[in-house]
C-alpha positions in Angstrom: 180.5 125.6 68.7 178.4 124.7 65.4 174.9 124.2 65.8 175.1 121.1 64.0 178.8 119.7 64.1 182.1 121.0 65.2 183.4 124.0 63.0 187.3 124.1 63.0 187.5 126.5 65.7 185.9 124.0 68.0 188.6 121.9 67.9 191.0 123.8 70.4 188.4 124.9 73.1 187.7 120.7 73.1 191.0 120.1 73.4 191.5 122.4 76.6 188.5 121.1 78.0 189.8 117.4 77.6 192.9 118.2 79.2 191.3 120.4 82.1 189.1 117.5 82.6 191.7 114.4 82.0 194.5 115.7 83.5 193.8 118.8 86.3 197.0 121.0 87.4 198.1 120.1 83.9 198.3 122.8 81.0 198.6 122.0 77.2 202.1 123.2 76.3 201.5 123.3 72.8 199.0 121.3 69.7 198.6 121.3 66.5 196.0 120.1 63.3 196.8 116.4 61.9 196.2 114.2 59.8 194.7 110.7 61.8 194.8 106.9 59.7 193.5 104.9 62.3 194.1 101.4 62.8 192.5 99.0 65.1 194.5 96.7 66.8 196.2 94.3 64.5 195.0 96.0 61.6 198.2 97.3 59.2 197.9 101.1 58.8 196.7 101.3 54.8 197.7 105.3 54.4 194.7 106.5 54.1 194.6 109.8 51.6 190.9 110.4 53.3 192.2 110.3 57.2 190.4 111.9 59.8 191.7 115.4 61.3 192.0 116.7 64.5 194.7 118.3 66.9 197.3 116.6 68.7 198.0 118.3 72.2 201.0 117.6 74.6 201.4 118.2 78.2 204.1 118.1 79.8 203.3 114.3 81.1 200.4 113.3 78.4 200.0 113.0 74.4 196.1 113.1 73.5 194.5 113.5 70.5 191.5 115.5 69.9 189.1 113.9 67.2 185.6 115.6 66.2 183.3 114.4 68.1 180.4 112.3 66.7 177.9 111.2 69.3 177.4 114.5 71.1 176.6 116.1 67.7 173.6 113.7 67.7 172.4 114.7 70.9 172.7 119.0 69.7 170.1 117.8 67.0 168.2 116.3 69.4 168.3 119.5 71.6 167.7 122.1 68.9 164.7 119.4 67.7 162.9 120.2 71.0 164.0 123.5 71.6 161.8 124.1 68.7 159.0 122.1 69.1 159.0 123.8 72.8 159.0 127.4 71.0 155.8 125.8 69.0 154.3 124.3 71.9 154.9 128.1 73.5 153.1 129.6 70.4 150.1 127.1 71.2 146.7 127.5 72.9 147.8 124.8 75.5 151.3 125.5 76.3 151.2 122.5 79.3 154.0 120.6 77.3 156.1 123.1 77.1 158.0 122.5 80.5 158.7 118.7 79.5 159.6 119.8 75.9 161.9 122.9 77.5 163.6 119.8 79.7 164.1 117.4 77.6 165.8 120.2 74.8 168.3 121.0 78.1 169.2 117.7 79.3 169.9 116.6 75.5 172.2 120.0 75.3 174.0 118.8 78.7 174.4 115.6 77.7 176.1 116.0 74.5 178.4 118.9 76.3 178.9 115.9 78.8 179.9 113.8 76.2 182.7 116.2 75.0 184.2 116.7 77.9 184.2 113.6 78.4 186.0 112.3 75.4 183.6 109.8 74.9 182.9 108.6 71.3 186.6 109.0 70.3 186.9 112.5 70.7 189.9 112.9 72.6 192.5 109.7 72.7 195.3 109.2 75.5 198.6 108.5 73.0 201.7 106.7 73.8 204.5 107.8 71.2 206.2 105.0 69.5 208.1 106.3 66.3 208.5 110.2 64.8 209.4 110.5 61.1 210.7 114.5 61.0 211.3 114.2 57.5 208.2 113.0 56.6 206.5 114.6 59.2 204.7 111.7 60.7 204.2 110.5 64.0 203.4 106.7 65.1 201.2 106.5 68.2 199.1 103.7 70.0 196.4 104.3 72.6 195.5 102.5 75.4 193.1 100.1 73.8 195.9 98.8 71.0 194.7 101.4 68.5 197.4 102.8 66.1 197.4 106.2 64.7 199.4 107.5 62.3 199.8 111.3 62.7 201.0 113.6 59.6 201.5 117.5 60.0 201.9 120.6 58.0 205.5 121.9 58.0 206.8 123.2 61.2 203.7 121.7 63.0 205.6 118.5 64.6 208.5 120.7 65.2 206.6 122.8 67.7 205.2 119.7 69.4 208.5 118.8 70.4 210.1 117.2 72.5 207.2 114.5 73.4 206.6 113.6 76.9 208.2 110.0 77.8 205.4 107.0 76.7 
């Protein structure tokens, strides 16, 4: 995982973890990188050119959507910010806040891991399939809060996700 945000690679290892985590006795049958326009409920979906990406996974009873993670990036700052002021306080002639320093740099690392697991902050998103577009490789989706996502792939990408588990 990025120090600072999610690298690319991250993505997938979320994803597993969300589904471990969401769904136990479940394994992710296949995923693949999208394209997300997001559109809150009632909103009309605009085509966005600058949509947000992430991996849509499939079960073999759930849809979810893996977005990077926003919140929990906040709280590995926060962690790395008093790691290091732990490693000064260490390097100091009083090292007597070093053990709330130390504490405070783990629980923020916990918390944001927490968070990703989790899902919260949008990271991973329970979808129920409404329309597929095979031609132009889009798939409509809405989540449970009224949310719709439009989801466009590569070539062969929505192929492989196929068939989709009934809504």
């Amino acid at each position: 995982m990025g120090v600072w945000r999610y690298e690319p690679e991250d993505l997938p290892r979320a994803l597993l973890r969300a589904v471990r985590w969401r769904f136990p006795g479940e394994r992710l049958r296949a995923f693949a990188p999208c394209q997300a326009e997001i559109a809150g409920p009632g909103e009309e979906l605009l085509g966005d050119p600058e949509a947000e990406g992430g991996l849509l996974g499939v079960t073999d009873h759930h849809v979810l959507l893996q977005r990077r993670p926003r919140p929990a990036g906040w709280f590995r700052v926060a962690a790395w910010t008093f790691a290091g002021v732990a490693a000064a306080i260490a390097l100091s002639e009083d090292p007597s806040g070093l053990a709330p320093a130390a504490a405070l740099a783990a629980a923020s690392w916990i918390a944001g891991r927490a968070l990703d697991a989790l899902g919260v902050g949008g990271a991973a998103v329970g979808l129920a399939i409404q329309e597929i577009d095979r031609v132009q490789r889009w798939v409509l989706g809405v989540d449970p809060w009224g949310a719709r996502y439009r989801l466009r792939f590569l070539p062969g990408d929505l192929e492989r996700l196929l068939p989709f588990p009934p809504a």
